[in-house]
N, C-alpha and C positions, 0 to 999 in steps of 0.2 A: 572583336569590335568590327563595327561597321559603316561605313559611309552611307546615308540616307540619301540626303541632297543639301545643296546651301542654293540657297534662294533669299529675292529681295521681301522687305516688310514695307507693303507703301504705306503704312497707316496704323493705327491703336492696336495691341497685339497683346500678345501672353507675355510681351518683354516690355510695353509699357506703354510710352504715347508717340517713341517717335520713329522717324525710319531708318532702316537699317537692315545691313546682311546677317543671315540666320544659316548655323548651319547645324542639321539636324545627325547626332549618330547614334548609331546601335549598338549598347554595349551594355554589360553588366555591373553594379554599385561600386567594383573594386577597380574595372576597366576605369567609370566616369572621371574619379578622383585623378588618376595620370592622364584622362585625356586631356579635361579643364588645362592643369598647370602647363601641360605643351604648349595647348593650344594658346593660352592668355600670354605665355613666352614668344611666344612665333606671331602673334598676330601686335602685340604694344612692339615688337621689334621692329614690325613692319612699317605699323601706322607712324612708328618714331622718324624711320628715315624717309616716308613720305608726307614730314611736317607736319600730321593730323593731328593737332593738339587737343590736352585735356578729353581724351573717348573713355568711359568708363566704361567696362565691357559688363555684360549681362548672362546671367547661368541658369536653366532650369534644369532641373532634375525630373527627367521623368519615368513612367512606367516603362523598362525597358533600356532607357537611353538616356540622353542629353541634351540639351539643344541648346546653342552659343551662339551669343548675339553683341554685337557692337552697332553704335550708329551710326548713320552717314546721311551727309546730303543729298535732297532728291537730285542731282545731278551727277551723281558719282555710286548710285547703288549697284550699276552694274559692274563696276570697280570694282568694289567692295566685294560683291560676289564672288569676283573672280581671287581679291586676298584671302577669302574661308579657302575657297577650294584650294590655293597653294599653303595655307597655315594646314588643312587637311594632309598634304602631301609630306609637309614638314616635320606632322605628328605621326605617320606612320612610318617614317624613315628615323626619328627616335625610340619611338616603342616598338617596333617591327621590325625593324634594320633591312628595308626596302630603301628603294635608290633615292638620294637626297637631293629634291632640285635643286638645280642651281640658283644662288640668291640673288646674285649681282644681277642675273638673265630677268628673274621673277620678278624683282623689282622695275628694273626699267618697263618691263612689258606692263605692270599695272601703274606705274608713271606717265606711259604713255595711254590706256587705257581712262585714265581720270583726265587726260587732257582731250582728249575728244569726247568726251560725253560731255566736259562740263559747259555751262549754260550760265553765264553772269548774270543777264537780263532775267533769266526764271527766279535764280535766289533773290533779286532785288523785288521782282513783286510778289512773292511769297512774302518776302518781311516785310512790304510796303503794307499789303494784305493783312498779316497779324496785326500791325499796327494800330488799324484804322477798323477792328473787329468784323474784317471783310473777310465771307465763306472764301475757301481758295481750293481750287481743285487741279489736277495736272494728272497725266500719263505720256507714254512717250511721245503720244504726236498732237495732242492740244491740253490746252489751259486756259482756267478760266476761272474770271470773277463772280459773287453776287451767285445766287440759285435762283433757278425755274427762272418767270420771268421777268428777274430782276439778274439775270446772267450775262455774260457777254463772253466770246469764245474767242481764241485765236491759235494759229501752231505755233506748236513749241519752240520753234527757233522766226519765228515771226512776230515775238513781242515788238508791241508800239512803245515808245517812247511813254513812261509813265506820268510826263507829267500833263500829258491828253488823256487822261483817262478823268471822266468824271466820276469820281470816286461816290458821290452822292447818290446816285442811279443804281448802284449795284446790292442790293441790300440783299436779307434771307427770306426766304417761305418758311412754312411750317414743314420740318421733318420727324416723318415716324419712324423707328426701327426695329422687326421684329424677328428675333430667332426664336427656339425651343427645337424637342424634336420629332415633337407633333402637332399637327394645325396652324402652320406657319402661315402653308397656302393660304388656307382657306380666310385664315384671320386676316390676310391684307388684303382680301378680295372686298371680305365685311366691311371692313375700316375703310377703305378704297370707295364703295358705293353709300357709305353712311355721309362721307365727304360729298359725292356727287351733290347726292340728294340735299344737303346744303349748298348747293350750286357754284361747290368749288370745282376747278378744272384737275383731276388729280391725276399723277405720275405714280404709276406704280410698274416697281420689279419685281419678279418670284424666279421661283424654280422653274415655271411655265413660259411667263413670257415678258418683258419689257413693255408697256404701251403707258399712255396717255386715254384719260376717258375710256371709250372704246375701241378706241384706232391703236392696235397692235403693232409694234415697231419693230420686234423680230422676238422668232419663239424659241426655246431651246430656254438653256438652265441661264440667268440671268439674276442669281442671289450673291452673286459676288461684287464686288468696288465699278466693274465695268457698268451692270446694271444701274448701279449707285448712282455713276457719273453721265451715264446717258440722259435717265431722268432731270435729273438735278440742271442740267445743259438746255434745258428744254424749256422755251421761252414761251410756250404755251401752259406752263403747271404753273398752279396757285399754291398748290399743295403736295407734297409726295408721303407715298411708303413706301419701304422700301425692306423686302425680307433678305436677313443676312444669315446663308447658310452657313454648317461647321464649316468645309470645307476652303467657302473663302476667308472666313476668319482666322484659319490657321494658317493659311498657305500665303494670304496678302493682307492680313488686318483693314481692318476698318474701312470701309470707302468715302467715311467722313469724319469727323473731330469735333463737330457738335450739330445734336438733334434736338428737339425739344422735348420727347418722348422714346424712351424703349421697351420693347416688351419683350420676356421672357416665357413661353407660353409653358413647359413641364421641360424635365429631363427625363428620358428613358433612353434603355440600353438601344440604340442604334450604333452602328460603326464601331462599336467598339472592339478595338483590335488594332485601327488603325494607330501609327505615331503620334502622340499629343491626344490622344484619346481613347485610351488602352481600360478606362476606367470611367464610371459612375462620378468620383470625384475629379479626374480630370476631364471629360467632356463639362460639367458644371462651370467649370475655370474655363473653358474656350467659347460656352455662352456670355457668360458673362464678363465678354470684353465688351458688352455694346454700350456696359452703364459706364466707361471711363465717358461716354459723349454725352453721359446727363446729369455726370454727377455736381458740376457744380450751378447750369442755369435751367438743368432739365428735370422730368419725374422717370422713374425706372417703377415699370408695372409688373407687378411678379404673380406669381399663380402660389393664392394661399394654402391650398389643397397638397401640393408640393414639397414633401420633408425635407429634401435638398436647396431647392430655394428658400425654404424658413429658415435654416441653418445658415446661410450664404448669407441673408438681408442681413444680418446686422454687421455686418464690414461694410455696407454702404455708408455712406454720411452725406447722400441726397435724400431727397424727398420719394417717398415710395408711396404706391398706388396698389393695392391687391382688389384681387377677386376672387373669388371661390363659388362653387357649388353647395356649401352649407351653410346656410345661418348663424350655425352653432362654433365653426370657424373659431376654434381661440385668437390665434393668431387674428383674423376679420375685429374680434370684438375687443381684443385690447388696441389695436391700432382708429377703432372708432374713438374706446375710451381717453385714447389721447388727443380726440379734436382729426384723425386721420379720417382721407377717401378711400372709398371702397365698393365694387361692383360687385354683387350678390344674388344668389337665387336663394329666395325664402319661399317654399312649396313650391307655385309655380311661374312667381314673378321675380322679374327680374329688377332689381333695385338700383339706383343710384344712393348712394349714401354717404355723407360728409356728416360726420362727429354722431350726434343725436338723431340728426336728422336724415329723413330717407326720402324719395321720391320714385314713381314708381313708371319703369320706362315702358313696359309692353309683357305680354306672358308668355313663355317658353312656346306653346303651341302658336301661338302669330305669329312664328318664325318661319319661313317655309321650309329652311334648311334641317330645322331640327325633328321633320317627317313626326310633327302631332306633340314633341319632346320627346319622344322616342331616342335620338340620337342624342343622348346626354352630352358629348364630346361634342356639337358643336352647338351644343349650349352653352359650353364655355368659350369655345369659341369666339363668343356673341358676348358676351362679359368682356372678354378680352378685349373685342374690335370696339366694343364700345367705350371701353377703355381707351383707348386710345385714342379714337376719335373726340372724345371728348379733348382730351390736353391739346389735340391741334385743331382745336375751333368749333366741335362741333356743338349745338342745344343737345337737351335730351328730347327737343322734338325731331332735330335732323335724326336721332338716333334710332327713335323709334320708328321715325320714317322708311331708313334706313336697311334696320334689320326683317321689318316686318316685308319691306316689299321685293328682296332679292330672291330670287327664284335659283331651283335646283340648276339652271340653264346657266345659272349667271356663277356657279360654282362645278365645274366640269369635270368630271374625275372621283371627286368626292362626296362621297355618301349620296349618290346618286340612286333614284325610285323610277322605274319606268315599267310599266304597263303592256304586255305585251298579248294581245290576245285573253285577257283575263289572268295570264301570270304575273308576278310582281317579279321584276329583275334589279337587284341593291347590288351596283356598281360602285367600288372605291379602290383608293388605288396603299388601300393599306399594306406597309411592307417589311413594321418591327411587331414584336410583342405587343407592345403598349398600343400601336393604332390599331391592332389584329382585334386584340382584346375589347378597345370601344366600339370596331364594327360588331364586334359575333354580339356582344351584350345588344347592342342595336338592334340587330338581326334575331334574337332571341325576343326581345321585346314586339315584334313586328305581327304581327295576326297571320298565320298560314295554317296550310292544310296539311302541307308537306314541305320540308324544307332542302334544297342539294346546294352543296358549298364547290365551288370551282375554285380552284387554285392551286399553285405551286412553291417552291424554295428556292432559294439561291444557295448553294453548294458552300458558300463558306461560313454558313451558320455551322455552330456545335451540333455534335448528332443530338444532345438533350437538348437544346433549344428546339432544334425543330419536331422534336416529338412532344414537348410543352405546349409547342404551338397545336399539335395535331390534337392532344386532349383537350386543350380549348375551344377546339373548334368541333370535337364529340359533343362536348357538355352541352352546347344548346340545342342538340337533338335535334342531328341530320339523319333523312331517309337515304341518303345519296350522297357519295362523295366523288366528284372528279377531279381526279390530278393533270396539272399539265406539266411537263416533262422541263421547258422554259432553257432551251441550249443552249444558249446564251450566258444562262446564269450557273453554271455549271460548276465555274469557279474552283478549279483543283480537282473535281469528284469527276469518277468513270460517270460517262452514260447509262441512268435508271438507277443509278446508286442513291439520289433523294427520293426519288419516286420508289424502291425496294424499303427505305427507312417509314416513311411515311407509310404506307401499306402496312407493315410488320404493326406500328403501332397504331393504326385503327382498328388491327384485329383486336390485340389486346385492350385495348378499350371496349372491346364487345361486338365487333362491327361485321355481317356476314364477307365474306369476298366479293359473294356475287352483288353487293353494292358501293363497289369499285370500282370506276374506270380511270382509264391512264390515257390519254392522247397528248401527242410533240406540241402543239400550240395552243394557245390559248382559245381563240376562234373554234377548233374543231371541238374544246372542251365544254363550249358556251352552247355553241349548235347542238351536243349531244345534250346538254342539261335543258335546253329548251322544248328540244325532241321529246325529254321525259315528261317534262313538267306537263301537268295540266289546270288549269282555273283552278284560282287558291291558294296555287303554291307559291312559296319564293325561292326563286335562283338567288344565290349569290356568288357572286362573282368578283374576285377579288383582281384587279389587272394588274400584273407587276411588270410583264414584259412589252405592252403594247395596247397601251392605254384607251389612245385616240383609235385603234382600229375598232376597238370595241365598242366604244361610242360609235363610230360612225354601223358597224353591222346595227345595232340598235335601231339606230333613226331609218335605215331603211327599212326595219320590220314595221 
């Protein structure tokens, strides 16, 4: 067995709705069973003489391990943390007969540890706040009422007097929230400019970047509770979206506690390997923490097409929203037959549909993003975001406005068409199976003359994965392959060790040598495929390691 980490849960999580220390171990089915009983012994022993009454502690069983969780006040999580890691200490000096800390010591130090974080005036308008069905939002150095702008801010230990607060003033926006583990981006970008274009001011987070409207407020990965809380702070948003990665879902839950909308765009195999996500069945359970925030005043939007989200929907007991790519949809046509909504492609228009009745938003080709319908995957995309748009205010004429007039420019990274001297160059920043697969299909569907595919691995893929990926990316019949080497992503594997695997299997796919090349960076792989290319052909270009350089070499050709 093995210690993970113990860390805080500020928000809706795998363990339920509220906060609390989580501490994650590595152990085997027969390990779990003695870990649990240590640990629930060593940790009620604790909470007993530090008066923490009535905690009922919380168990997951997962692939691999365990993860144990009790709750705590947001003023005292970092206590808390610190009681996992000595109950951790406790339980390996019983099952391991490793040195026992001292208890009388442990105690007072996490005694005195809950007296300096705790925060009287925080728990008072946190309950003031539920009371009075007021948004309430906190981290370690501000807190705040009310969303967007209907918010008001202060530091954490600079709460005013509650009874200045005019509690009237502080009310909600509309929030969207979207994971899956493809087209996250791209869907809050849609849903984000469908909103403009009904001339909402809107606040959106991603993996890319934080901003308002167009004014970008800092770039980097921004899908987790920080993003959440920036936005939301932000006294110029009418409206947010706000995309919630795996990553902060498991590591910090929720960055809110009620939205009006969530969307789930598909599951597929990404990350998986990681703790809390070791599987198909358990990444589903770590998406699907965003519907605890719509289940009971919100809609949860799910992707019909999705065997695992069909399976999943019925544990819901909110109001659900699908869309799909087929008409024919069982799952679409009995949730009509019950009077349900639902966003659909029927040939090549995209529908709105509630019960019987259908309306018809714009056709797959008006879309600019979907390169003619070409790119199925952000056809759905566009199902989705209009999905969602819809539940936070939008018509279906903001929608069609919407989808029809966002430009390839206005989506950056993805599924990107550029024009370079007469070559077409399909830039995206595909980087599992499942988005690999919507580009090449894309990319196969595209008109060329000749086609050369650039791209690389990260080293901690399975060698049959990455050779799954390398026959996928034969079948839509490449003249050219280049690999880039991507050092970075190396990940456990010698130097040329992915790029030796990948080689081996384009042979066996049929693939001469002499239409393989290998260069260290991505840029030197792009310049030699451009070099090949002549009028007619498409490059494509997959960036994993350096996105924006790529974009930017582009715009100067």
């Amino acid at each position: 067995m093995k210690f993970l980490e113990a860390r805080r849960l500020t928000g809706p999580s795998l363990h339920g709705d509220l906060p609390g220390a989580v501490l994650d171990i590595d152990c085997t089915a027969a390990e779990a069973e003695r870990v649990v009983g240590a640990w629930r012994n060593h940790v009620t022993r604790m909470l007993t003489d530090l008066d923490w009454q009535h905690v009922s502690t919380s168990v997951l069983r997962l692939e691999g391990g365990v993860s144990l969780f009790f709750p705590a006040a947001i003023d005292a999580l970092y206590a808390a943390s610190a009681l996992n890691e000595w109950a951790w200490a406790a339980c390996e000096a019983e099952l391991n007969g490793s040195e026992e800390p001292d208890y009388a010591a442990s105690l007072e130090a996490i005694r005195n540890a809950i007296a300096a974080e705790s925060n009287t005036p925080l728990l008072q308008l946190q309950a003031t706040a539920a009371a009075g069905n007021t948004s309430f939002l906190w981290d370690d150095d501000t807190v705040s009422v009310g969303l967007g702008r209907h918010s008001i801010s202060w530091p954490a230990r600079q709460i005013p007097d509650l009874a200045t607060i005019d509690w009237a003033r502080h009310g909600n926006i509309p929030v969207g929230l979207v994971t899956g583990t493809n087209g996250k981006t791209t869907t809050v970008r849609l849903a984000a400019h469908i909103l403009r274009a009904a001339g909402k001011n809107v606040g959106l987070s991603s993996t890319d970047w934080v901003a308002v409207n167009d004014r970008i407020i800092d770039r980097g990965d921004w899908s987790g509770p920080g993003g959440a809380r920036t936005v939301l702070r932000d006294k110029n948003v009418d409206v947010a979206v706000l995309e919630c990665a795996r990553g902060g879902l498991l590591r910090r839950g929720l960055g809110v506690t009620l939205a009006d909308a969530a969307l789930i765009t598909n599951i597929a195999a990404d990350h998986l390997g990681d703790f809390g996500s070791r599987s198909l069945a358990e990444l589903t359970e770590v998406k699907w923490v965003i519907g605890r925030a719509v289940r009971a005043t919100g809609r949860l939007i799910l992707n019909a097409d999705d065997p695992l989200l069909v399976a999943k929907a019925s544990s819901f007991a909110g109001e659900i929203i699908w869309f799909s790519l087929h008409a024919d949809n069982r799952t679409i046509a009995e949730h009509r037959a019950a009077g349900g909504s639902a966003f659909m492609l029927e040939g090549h228009d995209l529908l709105l549909c509630d019960g019987d009745e259908s309306e018809l938003i714009c056709r797959d080709s008006d879309i600019p993003i979907t390169l003619n319908g070409a790119a199925r995957h952000n056809t759905a995309n566009a199902l989705a975001a209009a999905a969602l748009s819809s539940c936070l205010g939008a018509t279906r004429a903001d929608i069609r406005a919407g989808l029809t007039s966002m430009s390839q420019q206005g989506n950056p990274g993805r599924c990107n068409l550029h024009d370079i001297g007469g070559r077409k160059v399909l830039v995206d920043f595909a980087h599992n199976p499942h988005a690999m697969r919507a580009v090449l299909e894309m990319a196969r569907a595209l008109p060329a003359r000749r086609r050369v595919l650039c791209f690389g691995q990260a080293g901690d893929r399975p060698d049959e994965l990455i050779r799954q990926l390398v026959r996928q990316a034969w079948a839509i019949g490449l003249d050219r392959i280049i690999i880039s080497e991507l050092a970075d992503y190396y990940r456990g594997r010698e130097p040329g060790a992915v790029y030796a695997l990948m080689h081996d299997e384009f042979l066996k796919c049929g693939a001469h040598p002499a239409q393989i090349e290998h260069f260290d960076q991505e840029l030197d792989s792009l310049a030699a495929a451009l070099a090949w290319a002549s009028p007619g052909d498409l490059v494509i270009m997959l960036a994993l390691d350096d996105p924006q350089a790529v974009r930017d070499h582009l715009r100067t050709r």
